[in-house]
C-alpha positions as CSV (number, residue, x, y, z in Angstrom):
1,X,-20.6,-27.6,14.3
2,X,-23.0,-28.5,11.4
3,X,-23.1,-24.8,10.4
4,X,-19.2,-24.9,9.7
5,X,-19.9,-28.3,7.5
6,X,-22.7,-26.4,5.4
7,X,-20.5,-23.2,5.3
8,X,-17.4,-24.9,4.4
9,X,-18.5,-28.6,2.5
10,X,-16.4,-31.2,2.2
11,X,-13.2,-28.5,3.3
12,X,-14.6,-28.4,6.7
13,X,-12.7,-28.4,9.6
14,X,-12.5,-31.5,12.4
15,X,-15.0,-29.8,14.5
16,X,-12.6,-29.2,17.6
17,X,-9.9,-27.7,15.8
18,X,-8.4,-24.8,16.3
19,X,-9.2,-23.9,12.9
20,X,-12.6,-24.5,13.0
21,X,-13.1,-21.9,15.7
22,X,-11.3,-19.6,13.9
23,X,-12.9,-20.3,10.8
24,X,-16.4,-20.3,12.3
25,X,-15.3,-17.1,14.5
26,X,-13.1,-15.0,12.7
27,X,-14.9,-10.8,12.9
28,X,-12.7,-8.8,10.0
29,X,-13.5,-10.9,6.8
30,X,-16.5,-11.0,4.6
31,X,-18.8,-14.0,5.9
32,X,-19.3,-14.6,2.2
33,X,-15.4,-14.6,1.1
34,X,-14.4,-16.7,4.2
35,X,-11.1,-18.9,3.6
36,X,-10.9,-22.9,3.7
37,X,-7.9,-23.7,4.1
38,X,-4.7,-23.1,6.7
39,X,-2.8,-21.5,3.4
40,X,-5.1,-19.1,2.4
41,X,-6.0,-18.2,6.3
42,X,-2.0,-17.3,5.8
43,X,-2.9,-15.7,2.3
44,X,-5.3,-13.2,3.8
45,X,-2.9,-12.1,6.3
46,X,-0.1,-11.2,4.2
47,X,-2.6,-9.7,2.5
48,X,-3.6,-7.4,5.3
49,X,-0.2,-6.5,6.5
50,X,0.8,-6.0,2.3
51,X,-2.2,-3.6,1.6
52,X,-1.2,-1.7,5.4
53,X,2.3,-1.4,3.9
54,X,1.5,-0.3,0.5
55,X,-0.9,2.4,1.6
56,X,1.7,4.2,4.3
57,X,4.0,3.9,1.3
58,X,1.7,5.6,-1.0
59,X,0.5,8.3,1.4
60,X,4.3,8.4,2.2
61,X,4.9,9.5,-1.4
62,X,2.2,12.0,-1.4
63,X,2.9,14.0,1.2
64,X,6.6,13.9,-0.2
65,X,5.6,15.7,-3.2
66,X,2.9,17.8,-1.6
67,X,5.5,19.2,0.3
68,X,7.8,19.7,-2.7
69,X,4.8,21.7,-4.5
70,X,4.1,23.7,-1.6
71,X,7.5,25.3,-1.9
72,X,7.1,25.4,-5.7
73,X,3.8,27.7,-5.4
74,X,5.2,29.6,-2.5
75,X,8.6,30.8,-4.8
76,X,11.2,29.7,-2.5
77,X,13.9,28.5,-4.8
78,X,16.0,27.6,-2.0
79,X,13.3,25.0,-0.4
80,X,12.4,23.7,-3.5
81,X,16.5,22.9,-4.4
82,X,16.7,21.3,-0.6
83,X,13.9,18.9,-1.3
84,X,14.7,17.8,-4.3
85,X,17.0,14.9,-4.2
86,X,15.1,14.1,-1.0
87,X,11.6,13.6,-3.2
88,X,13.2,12.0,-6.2
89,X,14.7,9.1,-3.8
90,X,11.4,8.8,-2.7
91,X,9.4,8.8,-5.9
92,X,12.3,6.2,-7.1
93,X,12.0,3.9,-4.1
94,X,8.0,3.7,-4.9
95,X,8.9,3.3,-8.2
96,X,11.3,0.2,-7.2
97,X,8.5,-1.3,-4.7
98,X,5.5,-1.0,-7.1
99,X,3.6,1.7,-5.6
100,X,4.0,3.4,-8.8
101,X,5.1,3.2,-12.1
102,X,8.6,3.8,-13.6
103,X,6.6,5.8,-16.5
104,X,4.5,7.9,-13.7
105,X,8.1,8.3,-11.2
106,X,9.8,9.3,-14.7
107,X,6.6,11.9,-14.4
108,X,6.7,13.0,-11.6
109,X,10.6,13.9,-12.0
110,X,10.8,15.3,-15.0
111,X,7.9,17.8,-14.0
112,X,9.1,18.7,-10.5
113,X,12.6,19.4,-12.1
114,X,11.5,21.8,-15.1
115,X,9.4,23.7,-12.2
116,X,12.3,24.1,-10.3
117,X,14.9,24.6,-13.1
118,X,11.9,27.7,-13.7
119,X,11.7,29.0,-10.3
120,X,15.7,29.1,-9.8
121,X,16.5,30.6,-13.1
C-alpha cells in the first residue's frame, strides 16, 4: 500500500482497512480530488444524491412551465387557466428548496399571469 501513503500522506489509511480499499479503489471521483477522511467520503455522497435531487427538481420546473407556455402560444385560454395554480405551486416549491430564486419565482409568476390575464380577456 505505499501508493495510498504517497497519495494520501500522513491521512493515510491503516493499509487493511476498509477505507483504504475504498480510498485506493473508488471509480466515480476525480483521482486528483480524492477524499481523506471517513467525513468527507460521507460529504461527497450527500453531495451526489443533493446534486441528483436538485437537477430532477430543476428539470421538474422546466418542463412545468414549458408546458404552461405551450398552451400560452397555442391560444387555449382554458389550458392555460387549468395549469395555472398547478405551475405557480411549483415555481413556489423551487423557490422554497433553492432551485431558484424568490426574485426569479416572483418572475416567472408575474409574467405567466399577465400572458394569461391577455389570452383570457
Amino acid at each position: 500500500m505505499p501508493q495510498v501513503r504517497a497519495r494520501f500522506g500522513a491521512f493515510a489509511p491503516h493499509p487493511g482497512s476498509a477505507l483504504s480499499w475504498k480510498l485506493y479503489h473508488s471509480e466515480g471521483l476525480d483521482s486528483e480530488k480524492m477524499a481523506n477522511t471517513y467525513s468527507a467520503l460521507k460529504r461527497v455522497r450527500q453531495t451526489e444524491r443533493r446534486t441528483e435531487f436538485n437537477r430532477q427538481a430543476k428539470t421538474r420546473l422546466r418542463h412545468g412551465i414549458r408546458a404552461m407556455r405551450r398552451a400560452l402560444a397555442g391560444k387555449d385560454p382554458k389550458a392555460a387557466i387549468e395549469l395555472l395554480p398547478k405551475t405557480f405551486s411549483l415555481i413556489d416549491r423551487s423557490a422554497k428548496s433553492g432551485i431558484i430564486k424568490k426574485n426569479t419565482a416572483a418572475r416567472y409568476k408575474s409574467s405567466l399571469h399577465v400572458k394569461v390575464k391577455a389570452l383570457s380577456a
